[in-house]
NUPADREN-783785 format. One line per field, with one value per residue (C-alpha): y, x, z; residue number from 1. Coordinates in Angstrom, 1 decimal, always signed. Layout:
py = [Y, ...] $
px = [X, ...] $
pz = [Z, ...] $
num = [NUM, ...] $
// end
This chain:
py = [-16.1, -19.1, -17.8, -14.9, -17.5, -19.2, -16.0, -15.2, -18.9, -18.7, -15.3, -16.4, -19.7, -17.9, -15.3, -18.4, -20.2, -17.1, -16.5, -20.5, -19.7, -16.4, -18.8, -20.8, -18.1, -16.1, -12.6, -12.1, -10.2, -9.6, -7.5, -6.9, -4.9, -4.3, -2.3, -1.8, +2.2, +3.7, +4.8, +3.9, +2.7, +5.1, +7.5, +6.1, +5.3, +8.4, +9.8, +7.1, +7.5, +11.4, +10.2, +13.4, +12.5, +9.4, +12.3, +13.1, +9.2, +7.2, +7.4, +7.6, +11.1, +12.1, +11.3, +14.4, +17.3, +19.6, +17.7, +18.7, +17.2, +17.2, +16.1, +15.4, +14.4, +14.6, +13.1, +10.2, +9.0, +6.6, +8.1, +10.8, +10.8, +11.5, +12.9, +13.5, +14.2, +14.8, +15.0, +12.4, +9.1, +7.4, +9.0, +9.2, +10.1, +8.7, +8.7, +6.9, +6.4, +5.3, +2.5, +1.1, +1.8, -1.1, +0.3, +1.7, -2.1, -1.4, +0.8, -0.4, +1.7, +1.5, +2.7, +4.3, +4.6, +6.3, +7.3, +6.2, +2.7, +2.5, -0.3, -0.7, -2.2, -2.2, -1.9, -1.8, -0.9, -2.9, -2.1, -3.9, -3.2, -5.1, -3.4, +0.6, +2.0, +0.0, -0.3, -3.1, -1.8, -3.4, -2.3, -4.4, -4.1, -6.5, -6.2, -8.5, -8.2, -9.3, -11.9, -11.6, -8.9, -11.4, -13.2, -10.1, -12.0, -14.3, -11.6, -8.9, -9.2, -7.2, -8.1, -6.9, -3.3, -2.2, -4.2, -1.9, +1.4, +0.1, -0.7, +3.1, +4.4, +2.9, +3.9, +7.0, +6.9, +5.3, +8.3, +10.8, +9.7, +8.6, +12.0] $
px = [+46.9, +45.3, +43.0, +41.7, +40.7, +38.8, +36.8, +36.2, +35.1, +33.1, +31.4, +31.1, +29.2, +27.2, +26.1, +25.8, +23.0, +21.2, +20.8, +19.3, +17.3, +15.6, +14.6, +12.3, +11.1, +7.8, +7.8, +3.9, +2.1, -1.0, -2.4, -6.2, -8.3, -11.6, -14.4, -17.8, -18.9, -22.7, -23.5, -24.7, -22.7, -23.3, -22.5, -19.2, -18.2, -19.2, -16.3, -13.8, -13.7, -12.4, -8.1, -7.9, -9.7, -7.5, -5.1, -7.8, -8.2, -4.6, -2.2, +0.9, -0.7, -0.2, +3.4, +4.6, +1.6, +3.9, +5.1, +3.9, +1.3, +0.2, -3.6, -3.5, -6.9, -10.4, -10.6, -13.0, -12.6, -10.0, -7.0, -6.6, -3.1, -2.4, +1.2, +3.3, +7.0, +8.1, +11.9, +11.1, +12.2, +8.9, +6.4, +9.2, +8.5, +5.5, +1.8, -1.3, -3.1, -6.9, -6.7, -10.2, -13.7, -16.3, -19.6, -20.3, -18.4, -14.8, -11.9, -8.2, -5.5, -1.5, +0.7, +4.1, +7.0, +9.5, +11.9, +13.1, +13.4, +11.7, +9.0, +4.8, +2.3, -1.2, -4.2, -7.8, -10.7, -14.1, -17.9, -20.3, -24.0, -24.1, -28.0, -29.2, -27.3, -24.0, -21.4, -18.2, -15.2, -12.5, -8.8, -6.3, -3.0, -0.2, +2.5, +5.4, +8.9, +11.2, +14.2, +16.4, +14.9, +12.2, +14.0, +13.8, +9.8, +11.8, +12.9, +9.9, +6.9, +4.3, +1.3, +3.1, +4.7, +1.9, -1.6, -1.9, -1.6, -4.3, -6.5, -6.1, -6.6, -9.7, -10.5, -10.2, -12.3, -15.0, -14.8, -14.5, -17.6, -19.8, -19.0] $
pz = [+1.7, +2.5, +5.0, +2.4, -0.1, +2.7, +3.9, -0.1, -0.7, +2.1, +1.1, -2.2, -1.2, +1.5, -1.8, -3.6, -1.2, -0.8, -4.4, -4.8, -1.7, -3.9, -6.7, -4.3, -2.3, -3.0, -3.7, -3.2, -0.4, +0.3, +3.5, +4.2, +7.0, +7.0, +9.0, +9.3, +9.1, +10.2, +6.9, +3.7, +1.3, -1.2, +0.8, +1.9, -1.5, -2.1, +0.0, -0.8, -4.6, -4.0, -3.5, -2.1, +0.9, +1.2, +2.5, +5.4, +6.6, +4.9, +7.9, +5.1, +4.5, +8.2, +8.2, +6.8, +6.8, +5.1, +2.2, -1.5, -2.8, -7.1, -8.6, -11.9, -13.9, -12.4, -9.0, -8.4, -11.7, -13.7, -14.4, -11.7, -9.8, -6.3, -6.1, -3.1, -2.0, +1.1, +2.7, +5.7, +4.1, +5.9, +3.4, +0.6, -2.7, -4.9, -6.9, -6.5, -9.5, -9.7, -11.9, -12.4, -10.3, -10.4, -9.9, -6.3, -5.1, -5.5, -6.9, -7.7, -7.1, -8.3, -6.0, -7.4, -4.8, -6.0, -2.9, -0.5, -2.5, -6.6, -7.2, -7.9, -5.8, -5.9, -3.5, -3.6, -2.0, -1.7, -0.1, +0.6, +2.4, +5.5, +5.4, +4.1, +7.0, +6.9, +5.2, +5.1, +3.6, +2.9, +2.2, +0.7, -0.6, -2.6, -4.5, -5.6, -5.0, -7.9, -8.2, -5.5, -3.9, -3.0, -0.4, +1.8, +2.2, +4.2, +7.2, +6.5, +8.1, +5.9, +7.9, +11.4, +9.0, +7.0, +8.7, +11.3, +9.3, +6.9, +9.8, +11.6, +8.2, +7.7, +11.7, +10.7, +7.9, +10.0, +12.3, +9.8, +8.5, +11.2, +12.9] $
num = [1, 2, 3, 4, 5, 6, 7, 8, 9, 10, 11, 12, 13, 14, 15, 16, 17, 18, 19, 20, 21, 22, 23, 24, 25, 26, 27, 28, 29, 30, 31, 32, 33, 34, 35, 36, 37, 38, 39, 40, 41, 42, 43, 44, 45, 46, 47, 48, 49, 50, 51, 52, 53, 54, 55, 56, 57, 58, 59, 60, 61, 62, 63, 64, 65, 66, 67, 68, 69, 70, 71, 72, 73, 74, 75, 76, 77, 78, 79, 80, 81, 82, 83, 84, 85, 86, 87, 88, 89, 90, 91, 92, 93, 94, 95, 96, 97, 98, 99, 100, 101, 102, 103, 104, 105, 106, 107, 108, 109, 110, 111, 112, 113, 114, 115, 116, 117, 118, 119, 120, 121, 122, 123, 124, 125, 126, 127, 128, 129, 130, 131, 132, 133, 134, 135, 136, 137, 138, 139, 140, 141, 142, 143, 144, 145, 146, 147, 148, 149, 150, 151, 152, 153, 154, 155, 156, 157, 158, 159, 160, 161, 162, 163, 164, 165, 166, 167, 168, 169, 170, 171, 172, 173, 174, 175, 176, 177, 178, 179] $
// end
């Protein structure tokens, strides 16, 4: 008897740490990647503001090429929503929604997840002329996880799991377009 309320005092204070340990741990992330295409930057924003191409560059979109995929709204413009679901638990189920587009210099994006595991994050897309021909774009994406989910930070790496799949998407963008 004594040696149960030991091991449940002792889970109970290990709980106990961990939860103190969430209140002081960040739940922000932040993961950027950039490249530089041979085109214009009109005509690369041109292709980027279309979130149906996303599905020709992103390499989430390549996961599962036979899962369903919805449009809602006019694409390349505020609003629109980029559906998918898909029975691999990698791409999961979710929407992308087009949230704001600054100009020809930006567009801002909310990502929905919905399977495997529910929560928001947000990413956003910038370009910039390097000179008429070139074109710097830059993909970023954040989110924050919530109290005590956040002190999962402390063990996940998010620049090691999702930096290099933002930087083959935008390869692939760069060779879709420079083709």
């Amino acid at each position: 008897m004594k040696i149960l309320k030991i091991i449940g005092l002792s889970i109970a204070g290990v709980i106990a740490l961990a939860l103190i340990v969430a209140l002081f741990v960040s739940g922000k992330y932040q993961i950027e990647r950039e490249v530089t295409i041979n085109k214009p930057k009109q005509q690369v924003f041109g292709y980027v503001k279309y979130l149906k191409n996303q599905n020709e560059f992103s390499v989430w979109a390549k996961i599962d090429p036979g899962m369903k995929t919805e449009f809602r709204g006019e694409d390349g413009t505020e609003g629109f929503v980029s559906a998918w679901d898909s029975q691999n638990p990698k791409a999961g189920k979710g929407e992308q929604k087009i949230v704001k587009i600054s100009g020809e210099d930006r567009i801002d994006y909310e990502i929905h997840f919905i399977k495997p595991m529910e929560s928001t994050d947000y990413a956003y897309m910038t370009f910039g002329a390097v000179n008429d021909s070139t074109t710097k774009v830059n993909w970023v994406f954040h989110g924050q996880m919530s109290y005590p989910m956040n002190l999962m930070c402390l063990f996940m790496d998010f620049e090691k799991m999702l930096g290099p799949d933002l930087q083959n998407g935008l390869n692939n963008l760069k060779g879709i377009l420079e083709k």
